[in-house]
C-alpha positions as CSV (number, residue, x, y, z in Angstrom):
1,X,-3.2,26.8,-9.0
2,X,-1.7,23.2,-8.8
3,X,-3.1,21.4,-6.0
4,X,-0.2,20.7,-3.5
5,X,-0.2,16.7,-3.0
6,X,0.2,15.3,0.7
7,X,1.2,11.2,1.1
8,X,-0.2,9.8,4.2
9,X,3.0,7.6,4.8
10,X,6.4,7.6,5.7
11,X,7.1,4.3,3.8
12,X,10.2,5.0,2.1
13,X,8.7,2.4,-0.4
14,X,5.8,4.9,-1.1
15,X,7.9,7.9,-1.2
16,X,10.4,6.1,-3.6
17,X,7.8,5.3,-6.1
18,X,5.4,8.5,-5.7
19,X,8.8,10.5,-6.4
20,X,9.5,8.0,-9.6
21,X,6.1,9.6,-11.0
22,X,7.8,13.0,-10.6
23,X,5.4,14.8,-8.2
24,X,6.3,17.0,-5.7
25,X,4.9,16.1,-2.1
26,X,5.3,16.3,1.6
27,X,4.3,13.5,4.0
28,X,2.9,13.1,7.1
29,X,1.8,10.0,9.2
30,X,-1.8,9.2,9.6
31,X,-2.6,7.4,13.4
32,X,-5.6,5.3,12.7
33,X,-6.3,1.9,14.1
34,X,-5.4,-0.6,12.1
35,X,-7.3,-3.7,13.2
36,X,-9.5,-6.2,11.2
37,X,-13.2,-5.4,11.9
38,X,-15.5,-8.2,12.2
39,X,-16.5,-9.7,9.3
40,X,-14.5,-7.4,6.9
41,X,-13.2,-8.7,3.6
42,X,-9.5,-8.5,2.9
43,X,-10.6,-5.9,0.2
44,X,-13.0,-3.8,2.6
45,X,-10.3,-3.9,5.1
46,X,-7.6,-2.3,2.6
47,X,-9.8,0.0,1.0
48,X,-11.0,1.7,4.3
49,X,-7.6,1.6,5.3
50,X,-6.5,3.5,2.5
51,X,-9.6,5.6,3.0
52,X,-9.0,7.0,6.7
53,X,-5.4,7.2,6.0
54,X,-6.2,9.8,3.8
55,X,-9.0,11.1,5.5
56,X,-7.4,11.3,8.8
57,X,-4.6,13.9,7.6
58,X,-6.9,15.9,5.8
59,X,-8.9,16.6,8.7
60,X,-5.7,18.2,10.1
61,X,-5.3,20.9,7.4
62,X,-7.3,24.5,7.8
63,X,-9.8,25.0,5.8
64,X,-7.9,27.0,3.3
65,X,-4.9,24.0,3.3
66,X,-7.6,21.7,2.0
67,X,-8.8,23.6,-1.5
68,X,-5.7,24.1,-2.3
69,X,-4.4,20.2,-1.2
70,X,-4.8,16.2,-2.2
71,X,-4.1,13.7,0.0
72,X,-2.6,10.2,-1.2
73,X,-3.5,7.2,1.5
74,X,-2.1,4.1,0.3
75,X,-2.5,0.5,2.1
76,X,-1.3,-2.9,1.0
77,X,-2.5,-6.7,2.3
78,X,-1.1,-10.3,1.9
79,X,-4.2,-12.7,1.2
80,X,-3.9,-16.3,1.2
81,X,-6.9,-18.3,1.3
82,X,-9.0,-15.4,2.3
83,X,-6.5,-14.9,5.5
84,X,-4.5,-11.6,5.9
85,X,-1.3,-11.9,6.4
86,X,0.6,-9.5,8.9
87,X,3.7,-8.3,9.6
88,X,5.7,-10.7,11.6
89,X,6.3,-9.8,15.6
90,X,9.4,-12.4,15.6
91,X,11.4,-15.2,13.7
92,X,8.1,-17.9,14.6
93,X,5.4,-15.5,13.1
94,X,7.6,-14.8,10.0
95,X,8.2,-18.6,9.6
96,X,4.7,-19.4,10.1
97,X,3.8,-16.9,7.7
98,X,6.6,-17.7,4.5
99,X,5.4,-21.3,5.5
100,X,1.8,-20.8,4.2
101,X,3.4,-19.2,1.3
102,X,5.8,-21.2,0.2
103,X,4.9,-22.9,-2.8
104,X,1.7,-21.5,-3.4
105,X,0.1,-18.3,-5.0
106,X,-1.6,-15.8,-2.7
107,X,-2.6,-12.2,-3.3
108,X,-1.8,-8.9,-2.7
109,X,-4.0,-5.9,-2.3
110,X,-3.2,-2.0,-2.5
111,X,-5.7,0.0,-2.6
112,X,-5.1,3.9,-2.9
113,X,-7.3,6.7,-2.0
114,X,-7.1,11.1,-2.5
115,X,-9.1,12.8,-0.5
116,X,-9.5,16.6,-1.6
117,X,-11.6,19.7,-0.9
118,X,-15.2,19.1,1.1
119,X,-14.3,15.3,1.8
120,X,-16.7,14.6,4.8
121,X,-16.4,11.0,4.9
122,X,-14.9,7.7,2.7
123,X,-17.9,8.0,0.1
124,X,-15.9,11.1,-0.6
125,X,-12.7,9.8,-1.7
126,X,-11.8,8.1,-4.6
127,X,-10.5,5.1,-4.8
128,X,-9.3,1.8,-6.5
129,X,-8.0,-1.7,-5.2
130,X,-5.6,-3.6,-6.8
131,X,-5.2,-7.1,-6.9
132,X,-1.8,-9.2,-7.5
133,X,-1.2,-12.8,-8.1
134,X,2.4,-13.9,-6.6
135,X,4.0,-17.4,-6.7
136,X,6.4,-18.8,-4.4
137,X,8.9,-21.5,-4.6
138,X,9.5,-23.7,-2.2
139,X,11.1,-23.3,1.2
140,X,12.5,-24.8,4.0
141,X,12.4,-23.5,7.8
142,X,16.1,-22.7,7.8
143,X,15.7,-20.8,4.5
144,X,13.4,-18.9,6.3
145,X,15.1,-18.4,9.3
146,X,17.9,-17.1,7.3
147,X,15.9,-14.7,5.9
148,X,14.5,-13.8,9.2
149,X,18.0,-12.8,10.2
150,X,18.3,-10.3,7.3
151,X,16.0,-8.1,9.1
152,X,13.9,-7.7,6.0
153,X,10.5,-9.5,6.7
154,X,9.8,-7.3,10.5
155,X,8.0,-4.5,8.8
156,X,6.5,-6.1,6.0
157,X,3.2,-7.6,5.0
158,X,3.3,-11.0,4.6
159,X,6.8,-10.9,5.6
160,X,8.9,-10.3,2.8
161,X,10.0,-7.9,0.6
162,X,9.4,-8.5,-3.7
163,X,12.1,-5.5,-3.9
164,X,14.4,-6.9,-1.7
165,X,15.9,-10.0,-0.4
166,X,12.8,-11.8,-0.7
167,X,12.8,-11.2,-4.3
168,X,14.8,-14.6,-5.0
169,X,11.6,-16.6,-3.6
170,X,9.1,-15.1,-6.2
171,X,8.4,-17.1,-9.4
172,X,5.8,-15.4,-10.9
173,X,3.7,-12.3,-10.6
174,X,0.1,-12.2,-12.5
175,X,-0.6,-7.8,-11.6
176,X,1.0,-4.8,-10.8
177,X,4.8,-5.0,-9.5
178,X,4.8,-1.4,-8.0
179,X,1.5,-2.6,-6.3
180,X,3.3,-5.1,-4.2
181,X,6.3,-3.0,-3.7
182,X,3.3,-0.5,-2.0
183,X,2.5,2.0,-4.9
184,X,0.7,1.4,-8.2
185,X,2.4,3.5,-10.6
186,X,-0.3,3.6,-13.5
187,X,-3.6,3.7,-10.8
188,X,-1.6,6.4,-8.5
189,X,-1.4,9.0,-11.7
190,X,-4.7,7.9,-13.0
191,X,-6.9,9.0,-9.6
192,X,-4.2,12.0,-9.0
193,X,-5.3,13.1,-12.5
194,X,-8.9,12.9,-12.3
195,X,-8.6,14.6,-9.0
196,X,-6.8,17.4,-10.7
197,X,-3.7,16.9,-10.1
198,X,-1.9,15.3,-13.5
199,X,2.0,14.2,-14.1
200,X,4.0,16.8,-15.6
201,X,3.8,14.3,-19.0
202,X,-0.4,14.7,-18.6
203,X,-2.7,17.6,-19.4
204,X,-5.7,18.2,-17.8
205,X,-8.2,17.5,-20.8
């Protein structure tokens, strides 16, 4: 029986690119905390994220809802110099934050996790980070405050959008477009395979 597959979001990002891979899925939001523990690594911080995301849903279903489910947690972070990047509370936070960015190459990480039948804890679920280079051009504070007025940057990491407005500012990108968007598209059907759940394109050899 085809697993059925569960995405711990309700990023219409996420649900846009999961549906591009042509899987058939529900969603449901996962209410973990989301704060930096001390002394975590950007990566360590993503990757558990991803991992109770998951995790956290799973432990909703019944016991025959999780042999016959996968859940997809996804998470993504803006790095630059080793400092994440949230998403901006008003117009100074977002210019603060396209300030450090301007110019400059930072890093952004998504990592993904599935957690399926007897996953106890996040040595249970697999999972993969990946790492983007992105390059901005320069900008100036009314540039920014411009953009600000868009309404783009409130909700996003880092404070822009590659997909959207924020596009124009982006000058090169060293990784995984889908990654930054929120979804890796090759990883995504890689682990959902291996997990047992392939594309209708894959087999299950």
């Amino acid at each position: 029986m085809m697993k059925q597959l569960i995405l711990a979001s309700q990023s219409p990002r996420r649900k846009m690119l999961l549906k591009q891979l042509g899987y058939q899925f529900s969603t449901l939001v996962a209410d973990i905390d989301e704060s930096v523990c001390d002394h975590e690594s950007a990566k360590e911080y993503v990757l558990r994220l991803a991992q109770e995301k998951a995790l956290a849903i799973f432990d909703t279903l019944t016991v025959e809802q999780q042999k016959q489910s996968l859940v997809l947690g996804a998470d993504t972070c803006v790095v630059i110099d080793g400092i994440i990047l949230g998403k901006p509370a008003n117009e100074a936070e977002c210019i603060e934050t396209l300030l450090r960015l301007e110019n400059n190459q930072h890093q952004v990480l998504t990592a993904i996790a599935v957690a399926g039948y007897k996953a106890v804890n996040t040595t249970d679920v697999p999972s993969k980070i990946i790492e983007t280079k992105v390059n901005f051009k320069a900008l100036t504070v009314s540039e920014i405050k411009r953009y600000w007025q868009t309404g783009e940057p409130c909700d996003k990491a880092g404070a822009y959008a590659i997909q959207g407005i924020g596009g124009q500012f982006v000058t090169k990108i060293n990784g995984s477009y889908s990654a930054v968007v929120g979804l890796p598209l090759y990883e995504t059907t890689q682990l959902l395979a291996k997990s047992g759940l392939p594309t209708t394109i894959q087999n299950n050899s």
